[in-house]
N, C-alpha and C positions, 0 to 999 in steps of 0.2 A: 573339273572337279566340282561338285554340289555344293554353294555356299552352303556352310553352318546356322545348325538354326538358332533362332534367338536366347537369349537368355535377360533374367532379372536384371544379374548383376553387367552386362554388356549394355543394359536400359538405362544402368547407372546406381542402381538397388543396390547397395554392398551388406546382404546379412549376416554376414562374418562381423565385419565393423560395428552391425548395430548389437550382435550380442558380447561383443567386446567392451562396450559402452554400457551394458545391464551390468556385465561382473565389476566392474570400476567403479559404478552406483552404487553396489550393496551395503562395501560399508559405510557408506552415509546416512543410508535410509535406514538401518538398522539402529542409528542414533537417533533420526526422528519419530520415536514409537511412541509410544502408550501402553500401560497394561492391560485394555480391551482390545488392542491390534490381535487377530488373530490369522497364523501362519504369518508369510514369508513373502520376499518380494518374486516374483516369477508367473504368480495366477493369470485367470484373465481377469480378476476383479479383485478389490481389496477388499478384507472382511472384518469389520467390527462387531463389539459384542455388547449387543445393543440392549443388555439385561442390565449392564451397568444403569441406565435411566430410569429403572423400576425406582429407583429413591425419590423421584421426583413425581408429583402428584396427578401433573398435568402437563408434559412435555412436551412444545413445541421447536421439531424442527428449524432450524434458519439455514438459506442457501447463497451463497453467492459467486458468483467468476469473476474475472477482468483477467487483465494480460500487462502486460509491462509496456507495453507501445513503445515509441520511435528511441527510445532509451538504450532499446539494445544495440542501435545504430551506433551509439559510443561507444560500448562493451566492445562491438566487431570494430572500426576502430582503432580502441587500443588493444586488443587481443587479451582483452581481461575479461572471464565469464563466469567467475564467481561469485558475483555480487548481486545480480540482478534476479537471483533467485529469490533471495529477499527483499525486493522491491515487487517479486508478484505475490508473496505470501503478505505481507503487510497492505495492497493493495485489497487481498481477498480478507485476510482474517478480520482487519480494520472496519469492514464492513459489516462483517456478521455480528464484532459488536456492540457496534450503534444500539442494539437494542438489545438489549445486552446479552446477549447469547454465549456461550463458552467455546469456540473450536475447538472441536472433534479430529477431522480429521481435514486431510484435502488430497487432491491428485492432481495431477499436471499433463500438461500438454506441448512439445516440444517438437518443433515444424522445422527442419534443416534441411539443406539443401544438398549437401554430404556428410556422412556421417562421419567427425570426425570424433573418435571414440576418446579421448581425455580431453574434450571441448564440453560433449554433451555431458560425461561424467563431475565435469567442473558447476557447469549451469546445475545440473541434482544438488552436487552440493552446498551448493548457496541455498536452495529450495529446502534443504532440511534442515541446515541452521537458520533459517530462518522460521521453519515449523516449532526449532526446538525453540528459539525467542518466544514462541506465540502458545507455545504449549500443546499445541496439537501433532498428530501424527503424520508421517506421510505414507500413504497406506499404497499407492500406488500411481501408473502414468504412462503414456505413451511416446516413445517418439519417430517420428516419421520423416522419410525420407523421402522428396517432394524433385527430384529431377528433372531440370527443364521448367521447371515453375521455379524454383529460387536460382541460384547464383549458388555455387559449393561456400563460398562462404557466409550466404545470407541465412536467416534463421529467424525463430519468432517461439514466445512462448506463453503459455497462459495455463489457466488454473481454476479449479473451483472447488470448493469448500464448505463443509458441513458443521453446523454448531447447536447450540441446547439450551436451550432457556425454559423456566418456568413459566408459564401461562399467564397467570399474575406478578409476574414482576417483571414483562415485555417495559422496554422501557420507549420513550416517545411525544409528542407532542399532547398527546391528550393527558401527562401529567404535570406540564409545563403550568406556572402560575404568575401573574404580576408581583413583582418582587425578587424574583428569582436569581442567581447572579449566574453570568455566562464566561464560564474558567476556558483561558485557552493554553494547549499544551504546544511548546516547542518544537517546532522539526527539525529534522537533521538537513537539512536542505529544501532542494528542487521537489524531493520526492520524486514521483516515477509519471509528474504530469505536465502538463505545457512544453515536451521536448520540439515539437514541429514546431513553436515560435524561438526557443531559443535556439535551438541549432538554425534556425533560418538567418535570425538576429547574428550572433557570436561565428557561425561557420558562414553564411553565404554572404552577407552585408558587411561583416568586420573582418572577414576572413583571415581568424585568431585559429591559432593551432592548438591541438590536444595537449601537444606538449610546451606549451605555453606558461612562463610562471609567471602567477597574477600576485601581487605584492599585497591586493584589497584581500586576496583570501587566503595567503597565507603557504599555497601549494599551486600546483600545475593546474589549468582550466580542467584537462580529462580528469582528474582527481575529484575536483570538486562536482563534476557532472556526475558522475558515479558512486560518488558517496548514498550509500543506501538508505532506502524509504526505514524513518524509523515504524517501529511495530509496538501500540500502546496498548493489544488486547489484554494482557495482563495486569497493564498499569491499569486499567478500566477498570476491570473485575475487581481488583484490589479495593478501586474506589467503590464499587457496589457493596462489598463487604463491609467497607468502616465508615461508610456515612449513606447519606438519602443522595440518590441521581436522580433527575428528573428525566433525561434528555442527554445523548452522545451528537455529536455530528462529526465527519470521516472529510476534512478540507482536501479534496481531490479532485481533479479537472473540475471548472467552471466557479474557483476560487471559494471563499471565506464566506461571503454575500451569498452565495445560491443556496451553496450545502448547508448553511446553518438557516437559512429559510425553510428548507424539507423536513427541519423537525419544529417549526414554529407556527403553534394553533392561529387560527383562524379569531382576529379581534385583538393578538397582540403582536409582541414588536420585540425584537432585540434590537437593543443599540450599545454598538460596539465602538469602542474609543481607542482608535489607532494609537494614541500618544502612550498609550500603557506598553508598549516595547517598541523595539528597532528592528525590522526585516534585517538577512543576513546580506554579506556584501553581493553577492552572486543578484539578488535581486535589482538591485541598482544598478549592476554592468550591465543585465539584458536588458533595459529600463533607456540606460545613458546607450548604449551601442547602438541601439535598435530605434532611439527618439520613441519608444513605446509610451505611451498616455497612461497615467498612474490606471484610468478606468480597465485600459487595458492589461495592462498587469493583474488587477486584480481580478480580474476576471478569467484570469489564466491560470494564474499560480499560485502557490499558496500564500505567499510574505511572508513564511517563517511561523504559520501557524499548523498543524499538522492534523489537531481532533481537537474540539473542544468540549466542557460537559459543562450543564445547567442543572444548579443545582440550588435548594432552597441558601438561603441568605445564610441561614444559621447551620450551615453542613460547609461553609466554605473553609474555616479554621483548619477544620477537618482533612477538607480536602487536600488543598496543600500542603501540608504536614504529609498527608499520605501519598503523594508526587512525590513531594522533595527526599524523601523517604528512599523513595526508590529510583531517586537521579533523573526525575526528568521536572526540566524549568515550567514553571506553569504561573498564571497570574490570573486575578480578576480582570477581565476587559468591557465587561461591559453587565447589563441587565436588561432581563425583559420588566415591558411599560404595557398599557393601553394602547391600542393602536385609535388613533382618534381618524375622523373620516378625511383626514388631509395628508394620512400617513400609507403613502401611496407603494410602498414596499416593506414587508417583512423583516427586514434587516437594513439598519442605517449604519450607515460608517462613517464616524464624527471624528474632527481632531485630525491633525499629524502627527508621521510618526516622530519616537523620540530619536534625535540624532544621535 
């Protein structure tokens, strides 16, 4: 008898499962809208209405992606896949705005190994409550089924995102001035960056479990690894409305030092004074586990700082009031100076921190 010929789902493709995993998305993505969303989820593309930006004079576009990296390694793990939706939307939205842009919209991108249809519907819905944190829509996304290239349980996800700013009110290093003070805002942790040193650290050198209760933090280790990237697009804008910003920076891979250098002119200097807070405990265990070199940490992680904004001296009252406002911890940490010709980086980090 004539072997059978091949088929997708015999390859390992199961399209039944992947559009069992659209109808289980809908209603979530139907919560992260907009009144410019137009139509439904099911297109090949998502459609905004892009007439709403006639108000604006001279409107410039911002774009940005990222992905959530070795994070979801936790998520699979502990078999929680709700969360990390909002670690890729706050990685995306957070960026766009830096300068101060508004998110619009975003779409996603979800790489599985097998579809398993209230896994991926889970990971959507994190991605649109995290949309809906952020204000923006989620207009649409893909997800694919990658057999023989992943593991049925392996997965990976990422995103990119579209936002709106005014031409003159791009915000940035060229409005940056000596004087200026540099407010840092609170994280909700790890964030969604430096996971390949901590799980190396805490899973292969300490070899501590997910379900581990750590007394310094108050909950189980997978808990606190998983605790989602907070999302300050909103708290930003806010700030743009009720006072002068000079300058956002987005504390994401390659720590506090780098990223708050990428918005700092050329001739001056922020100097930031560690003693004005205390990292949370999670930074200290991968710190003490790991024998990690403070340089090294910071260079990794964020120490519990998540965005900070620079803003004139006489906007900081302001500012904080307008934080505190809306529940997120924020402080002055520091100022920009003169960069004198001995001052051989961008960003100095002076002081310890407070115990």
């Amino acid at each position: 008898m004539p072997e059978s010929g091949s088929t997708y789902a015999a390859a390992g493709v199961d399209i039944e499962a992947g559009d069992r995993a659209v109808e289980l998305m809908k209603e979530w993505v139907k919560k992260a809208s907009r009144p410019e969303v137009v139509g439904g989820l099911g297109g090949f593309a998502g459609l905004f209405d892009a007439s709403a930006l006639a108000r604006y004079q001279r409107p410039l576009l911002a774009s940005a992606t990222d992905g959530v990296g070795t994070k979801v390694d936790v998520a699979r793990r502990m078999g929680v896949y709700d969360t990390i939706g909002r670690d890729l939307v706050g990685m995306v939205v957070d960026d766009l705005v830096v300068c101060g842009a508004e998110p619009l919209f975003m779409t996603d991108y979800i790489c599985v190994g097998k579809v398993y249809p209230e896994r991926v519907a889970a990971i959507v819905k994190g991605i649109a409550e995290g949309c809906t944190l952020a204000g923006c829509a989620l207009v649409g996304g893909e997800t694919a089924e990658h057999p023989g290239l992943l593991g049925a349980d392996d997965f990976d996800v990422a995103g990119a995102g579209t936002g709106v700013v005014e031409a003159d009110r791009v915000l940035g290093a060229d409005r940056i001035r000596t004087g200026d003070a540099v407010i840092a805002m609170a994280s909700s942790g790890l964030h969604s960056n430096g996971y390949s040193l901590v799980r190396h650290v805490l899973f292969d050198r300490a070899g501590w479990a997910l379900d581990r209760e750590v007394p310094e933090l108050g909950r189980t280790l997978g808990e606190e690894l998983l605790e989602p990237t907070r999302i300050y697009s909103l708290d930003c804008l806010a700030l743009t409305r009720t006072t002068e910003v000079h300058a956002f920076s987005h504390i994401t891979g390659g720590g506090l030092a780098n990223n708050l250098a990428r918005v700092i002119p050329e001739g001056l200097r922020a100097v930031v004074d560690r003693s004005t807070w205390t990292p949370g405990a999670i930074f200290e265990l991968v710190g003490q586990a790991g024998s990690v070199e403070r340089l090294e940490l910071e260079k990794t992680l964020n120490m519990g700082v998540g965005m900070m904004a620079v803003v004139p001296a006489d906007s900081v009252d302001v500012a904080l009031t307008t934080l505190a406002d809306r529940g997120v911890e924020a402080w002055v940490s520091g100022e920009i100076t003169e960069r004198t010709a001995g001052d051989a980086e961008a960003v100095a980090l002076t002081g310890d921190h407070a115990s």
